[in-house]
ZAROBA-240140 format. One line per 3 residues: their letters; for each residue x, y, z of C-alpha. Coordinates in steps of 0.25 Angstrom, whole numbers, plus 5000, padded with zeros to 4 digits. Layout:
REM ZAROBA-240140
a = X Y Z  ...
REM end
This chain:
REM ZAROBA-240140
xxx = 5000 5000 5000  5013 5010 5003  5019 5008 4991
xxx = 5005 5009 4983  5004 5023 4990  5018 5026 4987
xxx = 5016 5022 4972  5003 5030 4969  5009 5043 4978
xxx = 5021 5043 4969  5012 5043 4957  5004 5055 4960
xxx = 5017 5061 4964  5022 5058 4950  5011 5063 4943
xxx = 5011 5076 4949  5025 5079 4948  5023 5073 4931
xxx = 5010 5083 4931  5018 5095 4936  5029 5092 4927
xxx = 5018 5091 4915  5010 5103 4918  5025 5112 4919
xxx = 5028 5106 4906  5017 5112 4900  5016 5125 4908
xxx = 5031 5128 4903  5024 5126 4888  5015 5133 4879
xxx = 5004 5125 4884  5004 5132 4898  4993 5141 4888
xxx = 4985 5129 4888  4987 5127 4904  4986 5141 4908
xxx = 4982 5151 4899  4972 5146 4889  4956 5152 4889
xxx = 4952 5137 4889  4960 5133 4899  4956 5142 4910
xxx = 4941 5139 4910  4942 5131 4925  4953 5141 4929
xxx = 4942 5152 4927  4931 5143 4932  4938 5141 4945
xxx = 4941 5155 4947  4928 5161 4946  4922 5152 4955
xxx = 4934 5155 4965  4929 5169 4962  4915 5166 4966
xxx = 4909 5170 4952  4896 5165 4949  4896 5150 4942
xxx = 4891 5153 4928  4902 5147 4921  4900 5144 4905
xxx = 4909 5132 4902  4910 5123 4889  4905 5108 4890
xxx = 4917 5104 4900  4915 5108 4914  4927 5105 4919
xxx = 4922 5099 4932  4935 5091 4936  4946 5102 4932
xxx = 4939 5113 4940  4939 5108 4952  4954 5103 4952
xxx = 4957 5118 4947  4947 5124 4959  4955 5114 4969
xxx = 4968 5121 4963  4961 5135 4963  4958 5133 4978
xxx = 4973 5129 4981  4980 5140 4972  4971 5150 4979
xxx = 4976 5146 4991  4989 5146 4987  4989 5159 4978
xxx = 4992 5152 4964  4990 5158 4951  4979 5151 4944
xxx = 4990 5147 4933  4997 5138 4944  4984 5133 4948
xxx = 4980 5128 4932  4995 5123 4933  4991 5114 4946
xxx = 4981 5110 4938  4987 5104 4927  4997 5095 4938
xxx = 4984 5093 4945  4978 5087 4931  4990 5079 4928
xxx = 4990 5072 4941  4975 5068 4940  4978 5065 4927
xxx = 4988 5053 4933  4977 5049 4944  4968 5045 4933
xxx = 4980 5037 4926  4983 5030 4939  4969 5027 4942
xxx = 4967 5022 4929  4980 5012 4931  4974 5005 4940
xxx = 4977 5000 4954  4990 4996 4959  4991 4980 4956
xxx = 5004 4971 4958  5013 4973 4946  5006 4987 4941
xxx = 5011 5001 4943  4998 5011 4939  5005 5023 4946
xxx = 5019 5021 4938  5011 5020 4926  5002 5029 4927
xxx = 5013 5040 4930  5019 5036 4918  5005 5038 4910
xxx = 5005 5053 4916  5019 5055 4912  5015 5049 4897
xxx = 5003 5059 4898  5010 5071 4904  5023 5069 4893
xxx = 5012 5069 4881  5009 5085 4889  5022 5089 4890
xxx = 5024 5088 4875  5011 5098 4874  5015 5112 4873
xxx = 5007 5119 4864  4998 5130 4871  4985 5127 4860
xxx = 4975 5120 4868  4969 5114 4854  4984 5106 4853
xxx = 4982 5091 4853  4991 5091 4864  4981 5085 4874
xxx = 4989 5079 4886  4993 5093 4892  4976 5097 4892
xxx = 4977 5088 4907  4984 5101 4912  4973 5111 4909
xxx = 4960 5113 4918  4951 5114 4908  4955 5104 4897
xxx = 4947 5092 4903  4958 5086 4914  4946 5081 4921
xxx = 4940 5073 4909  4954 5067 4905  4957 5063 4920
xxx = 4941 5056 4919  4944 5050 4906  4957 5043 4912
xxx = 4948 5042 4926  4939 5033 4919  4948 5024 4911
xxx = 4953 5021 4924  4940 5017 4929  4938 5007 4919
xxx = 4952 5000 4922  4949 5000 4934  4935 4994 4933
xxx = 4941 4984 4923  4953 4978 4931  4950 4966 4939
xxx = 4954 4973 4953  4946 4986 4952  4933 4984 4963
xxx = 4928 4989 4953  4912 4993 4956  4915 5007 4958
xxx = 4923 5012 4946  4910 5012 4937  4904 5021 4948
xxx = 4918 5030 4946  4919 5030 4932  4904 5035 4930
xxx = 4907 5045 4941  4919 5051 4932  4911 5050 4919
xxx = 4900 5059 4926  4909 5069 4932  4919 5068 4918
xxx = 4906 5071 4909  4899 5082 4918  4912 5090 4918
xxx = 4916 5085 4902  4907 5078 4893  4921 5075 4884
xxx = 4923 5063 4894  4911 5056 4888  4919 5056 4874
xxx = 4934 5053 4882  4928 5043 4891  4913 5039 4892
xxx = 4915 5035 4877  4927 5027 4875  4928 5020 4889
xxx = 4915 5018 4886  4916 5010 4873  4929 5003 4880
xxx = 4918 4998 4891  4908 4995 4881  4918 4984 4873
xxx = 4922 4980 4886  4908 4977 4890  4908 4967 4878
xxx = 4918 4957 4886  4911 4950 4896  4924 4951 4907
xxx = 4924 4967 4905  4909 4968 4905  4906 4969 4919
xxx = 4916 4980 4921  4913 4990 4907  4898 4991 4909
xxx = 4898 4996 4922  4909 5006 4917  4902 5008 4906
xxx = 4891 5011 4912  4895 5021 4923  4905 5030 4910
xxx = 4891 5030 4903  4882 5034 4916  4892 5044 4921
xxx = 4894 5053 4906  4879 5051 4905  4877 5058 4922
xxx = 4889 5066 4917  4882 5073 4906  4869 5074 4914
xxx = 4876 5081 4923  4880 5093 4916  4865 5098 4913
xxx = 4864 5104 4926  4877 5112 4922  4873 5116 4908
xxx = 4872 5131 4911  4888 5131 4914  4891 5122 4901
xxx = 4890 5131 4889  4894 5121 4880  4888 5107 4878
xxx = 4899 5101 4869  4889 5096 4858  4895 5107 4849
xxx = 4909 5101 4850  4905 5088 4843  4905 5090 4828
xxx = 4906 5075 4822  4905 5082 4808  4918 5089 4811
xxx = 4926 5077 4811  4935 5079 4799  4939 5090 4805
xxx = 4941 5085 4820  4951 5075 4813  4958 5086 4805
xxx = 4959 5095 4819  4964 5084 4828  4973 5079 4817
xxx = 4978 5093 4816  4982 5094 4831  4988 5081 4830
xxx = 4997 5085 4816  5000 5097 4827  5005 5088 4839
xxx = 5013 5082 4830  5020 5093 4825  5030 5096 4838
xxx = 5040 5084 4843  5033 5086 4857  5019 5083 4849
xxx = 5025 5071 4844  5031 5066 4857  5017 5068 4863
xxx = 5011 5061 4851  5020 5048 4850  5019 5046 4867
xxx = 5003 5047 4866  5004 5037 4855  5013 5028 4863
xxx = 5002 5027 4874  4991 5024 4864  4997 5012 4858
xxx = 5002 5007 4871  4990 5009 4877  4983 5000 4863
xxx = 4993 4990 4866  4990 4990 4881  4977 4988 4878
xxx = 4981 4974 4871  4989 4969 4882  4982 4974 4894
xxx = 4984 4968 4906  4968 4966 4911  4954 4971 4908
xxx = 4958 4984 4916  4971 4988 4907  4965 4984 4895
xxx = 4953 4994 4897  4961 5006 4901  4972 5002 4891
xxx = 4960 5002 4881  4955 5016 4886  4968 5022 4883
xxx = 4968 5020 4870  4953 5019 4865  4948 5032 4873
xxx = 4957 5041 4865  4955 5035 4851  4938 5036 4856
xxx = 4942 5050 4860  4948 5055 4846  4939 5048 4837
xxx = 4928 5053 4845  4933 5069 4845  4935 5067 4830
xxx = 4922 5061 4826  4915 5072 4837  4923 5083 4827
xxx = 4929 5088 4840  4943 5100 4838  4948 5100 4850
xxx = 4961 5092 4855  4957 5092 4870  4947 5083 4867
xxx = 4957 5072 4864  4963 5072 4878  4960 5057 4880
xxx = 4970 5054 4869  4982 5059 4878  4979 5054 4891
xxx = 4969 5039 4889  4982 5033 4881  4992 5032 4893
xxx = 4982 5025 4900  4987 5014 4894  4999 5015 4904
xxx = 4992 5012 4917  4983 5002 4910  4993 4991 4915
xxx = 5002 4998 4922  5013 4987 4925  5024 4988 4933
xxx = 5038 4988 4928  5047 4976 4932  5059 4984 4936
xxx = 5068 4985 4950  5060 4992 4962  5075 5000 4962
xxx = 5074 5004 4948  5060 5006 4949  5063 5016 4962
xxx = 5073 5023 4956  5066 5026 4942  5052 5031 4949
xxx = 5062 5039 4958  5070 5046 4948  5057 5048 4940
xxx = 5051 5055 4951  5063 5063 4954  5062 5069 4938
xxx = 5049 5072 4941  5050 5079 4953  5063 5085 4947
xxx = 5053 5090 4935  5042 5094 4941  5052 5103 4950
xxx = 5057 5109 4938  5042 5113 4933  5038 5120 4944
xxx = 5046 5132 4939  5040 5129 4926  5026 5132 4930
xxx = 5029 5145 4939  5030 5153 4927  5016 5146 4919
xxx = 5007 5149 4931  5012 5163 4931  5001 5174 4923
xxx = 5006 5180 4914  5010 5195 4914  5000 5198 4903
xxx = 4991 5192 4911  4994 5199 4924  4992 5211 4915
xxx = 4977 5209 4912  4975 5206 4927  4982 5220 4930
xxx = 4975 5227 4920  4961 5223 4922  4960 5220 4937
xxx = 4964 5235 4939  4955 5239 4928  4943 5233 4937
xxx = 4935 5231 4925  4929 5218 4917  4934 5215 4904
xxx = 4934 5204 4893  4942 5195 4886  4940 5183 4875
xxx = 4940 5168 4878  4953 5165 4875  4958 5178 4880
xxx = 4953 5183 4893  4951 5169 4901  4966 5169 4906
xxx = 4966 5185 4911  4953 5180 4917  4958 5170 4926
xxx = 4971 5177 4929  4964 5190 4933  4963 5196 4948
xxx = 4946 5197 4945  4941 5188 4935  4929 5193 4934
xxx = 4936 5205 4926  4936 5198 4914  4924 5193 4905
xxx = 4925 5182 4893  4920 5188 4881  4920 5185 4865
xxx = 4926 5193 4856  4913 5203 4855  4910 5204 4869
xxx = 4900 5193 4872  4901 5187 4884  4909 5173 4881
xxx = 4903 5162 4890  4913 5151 4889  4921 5144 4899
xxx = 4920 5156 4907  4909 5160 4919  4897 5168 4913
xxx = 4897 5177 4926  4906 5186 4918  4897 5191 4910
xxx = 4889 5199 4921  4897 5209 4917  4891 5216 4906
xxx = 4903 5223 4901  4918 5226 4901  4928 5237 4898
xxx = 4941 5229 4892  4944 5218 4884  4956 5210 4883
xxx = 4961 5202 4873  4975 5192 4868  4978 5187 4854
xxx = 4966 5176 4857  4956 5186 4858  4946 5188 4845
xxx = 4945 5202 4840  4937 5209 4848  4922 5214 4841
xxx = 4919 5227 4848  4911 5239 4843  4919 5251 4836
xxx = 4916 5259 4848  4922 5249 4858  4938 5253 4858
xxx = 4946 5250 4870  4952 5263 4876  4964 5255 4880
xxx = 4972 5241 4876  4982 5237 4887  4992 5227 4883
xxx = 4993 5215 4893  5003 5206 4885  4995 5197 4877
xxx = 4981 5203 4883  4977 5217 4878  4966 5224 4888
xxx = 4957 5235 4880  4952 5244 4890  4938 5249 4886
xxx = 4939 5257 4899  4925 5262 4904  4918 5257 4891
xxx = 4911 5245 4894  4909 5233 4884  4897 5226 4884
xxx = 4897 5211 4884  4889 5204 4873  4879 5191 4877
xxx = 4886 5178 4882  4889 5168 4872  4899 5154 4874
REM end
């Protein structure tokens, strides 16, 4: 029992230290954008601090409500409070927090601990696989078909992904012959509920595939009386799941129907095969590449030569949710690579599905996980001064929060511009999302904004639209805040035009 505590202590230790190294790596890269700054990204940053704020709920989000990832980020956003820590250190902490979760689900789906197995050395090594696969993603374009670094951020479905892996676990688990066993359907219809009412994406990740899995299952008499129940509770709990967002339609100003377009095919194909064509273009991509297709033919050939009913099914899963998961994105006429994140993180399953231990001596084994340890502690030493500077705002930032908190007034921004100064300003409330013509923009943001009618300045960065203002509505003023400009309208109100979304 010591040892057993030893071993799984030493795997969380592991995959902290793997997760802090990883989440450095990117935060030194151009794909810190993507972590900290991007206008999608922030969503449950700017959800969290408004209800911190004490602002009324009237939140307009898209189909995803981000259940999971906003309390983890409300946990952080009580601790960095405390502690006085920028909200960029806080979205840092969260991409660790994402990883090591990430390795929870990895080492529940390995498995218990049997004679002759080693799930926490092998699902450490699955992170690392994972987490190498991020390190070569540096791009800062959140449409990049570089899928494995998305773990990091709050609001690219962490939560789903750690569900998906949750409930491939839960089918090994049900399958090998020394699970209990009774429970898990109960659990794996529990995740399905929660994983649907927060993302209905899991149904298309998860419910579907597993599902189909289970259902061929059910066809062998020795698997049947293990897949149905499964089956059974996946189906139950996405069905209660999706139930269970009608009370909270009034939030949801997106239903998602309008992102399946099955005629648009051709040109899913053409788009993902463009982002592939893209990966490929950089020695990094490649590396990426040729390491997540390493994991998918092993995890084909571990699916061949599995040890038992458990391995087999999760070795399976490794390989056929992500091949269900792309067909079905392209046949959908989907153009978004975040909605392949299952073909990243299902294929090193295959890793833990028999997680074997090596034969070599307890001396050499000692010493190898002692100098690996070492490296990692060495490294992830090394990345803390790394981070320092990528939690920091920056100084054109720090301008817009002078300017306008001393200004006292309420001004306006676009989407993709004003949802950063938002969240880094002293008063948030200072700052109202609006489109290019001044209409109240009610997406991904809180549609108590708009009780203010109008505002007195704009600002605006090379991703704002031209603005479509009367000829009469001239700014008296343009302060220059790096890459922000600020037009000062002064004691000239604008008038906000009717929300739309």
């Amino acid at each position: 029992m010591r040892g057993t505590w030893w071993r799984e202590a030493g795997g969380w230790a592991l995959a902290a230290l793997i997760a802090a190294v990883t989440t450095a790596q990117l935060a030194s890269t151009a794909r810190s954008e993507l972590l900290l700054r991007d206008g999608d990204s922030l969503v449950v940053a700017l959800l969290v601090r408004s209800v911190g704020d004490g602002e009324p709920f009237e939140w307009a989000m898209s189909t995803v409500l981000f259940i999971p990832e906003i309390v983890v980020f409300a946990v952080l956003w009580l601790v960095g409070t405390a502690l006085s820590l920028e909200v960029n250190a806080l979205l840092v902490l969260n991409g660790i927090v994402n990883i090591v979760a990430l390795y929870g689900a990895i080492r529940f789906a390995a498995g218990r601990r049997r004679t002759g197995r080693a799930p926490v050395g092998w699902s450490v090594v699955a992170l690392l696989a994972i987490c190498l696969i991020a390190t070569t993603e540096t791009s800062a374009s959140r449409d990049a078909l570089e899928l494995a670094s998305l773990i990091t951020t709050t609001t690219y479905y962490a939560g789903t992904v750690i569900a998906v892996l949750l409930s491939a676990g839960l089918v090994r688990r049900a399958f090998d012959h020394d699970s209990a066993g009774r429970r898990l359907p109960i659990w794996l219809g529990i995740v399905a509920l929660v994983s649907v009412l927060s993302n209905p994406l899991y149904i298309g990740w998860a419910a579907v595939p597993l599902g189909a899995i289970l259902l061929v299952a059910a066809v062998y008499p020795g698997a049947r009386r293990r897949a149905l129940p499964l089956l059974w509770a996946l189906s139950a709990g996405s069905v209660l799941g999706l139930l269970a967002r009608i009370p909270l339609s009034a939030w949801i100003a997106n239903d998602g129907t309008g992102y399946a377009q099955p005629a648009m095919w051709p040109e899913s194909v053409r788009y993902y095969g463009d982002l592939l064509a893209l990966r490929l273009s950089t020695p990094l991509g490649w590396a990426g590449c040729l390491l997540l297709v390493a994991l998918f033919v092993f995890a084909v050939l571990r699916s061949v030569r599995a040890d038992d009913a458990g391995a087999r099914v999760l070795a399976i899963s490794a390989w056929v949710v992500p091949l269900v998961v792309v067909i079905g994105m392209v046949v959908l006429g989907t153009h978004a690579a975040r909605y392949l994140q299952p073909v990243v993180f299902l294929p090193a399953l295959a890793l833990v599905a028999s997680p074997r231990a090596l034969r070599v001596p307890r001396r050499a084994a000692l010493w190898a996980t002692a100098a690996a340890s070492v490296a990692l502690v060495v490294a992830a030493g090394l990345s803390v001064p790394r981070m320092v500077p990528a939690t920091r705002p920056s100084a054109d930032l720090r301008c817009v929060d002078d300017w306008v908190s001393a200004s006292g007034r309420v001004g306006a921004g676009q989407f993709w511009t004003v949802r950063l100064p938002k969240l880094h300003l002293s008063d948030a409330s200072q700052l109202v999302q609006v489109d290019h013509q001044l209409n109240a923009y009610a997406w991904l943001t809180n549609r108590a904004d708009f009780r203010t009618r109008e505002v007195t300045f704009l600002i605006e960065d090379a991703q704002s639209t031209p603005w479509s203002l009367g000829v009469d509505d001239l700014p008296i003023d343009a302060i220059a805040c790096g890459q922000y400009t600020i037009y000062d309208f002064g004691t000239r109100a604008l008038p906000l035009g009717p929300p739309r979304s």
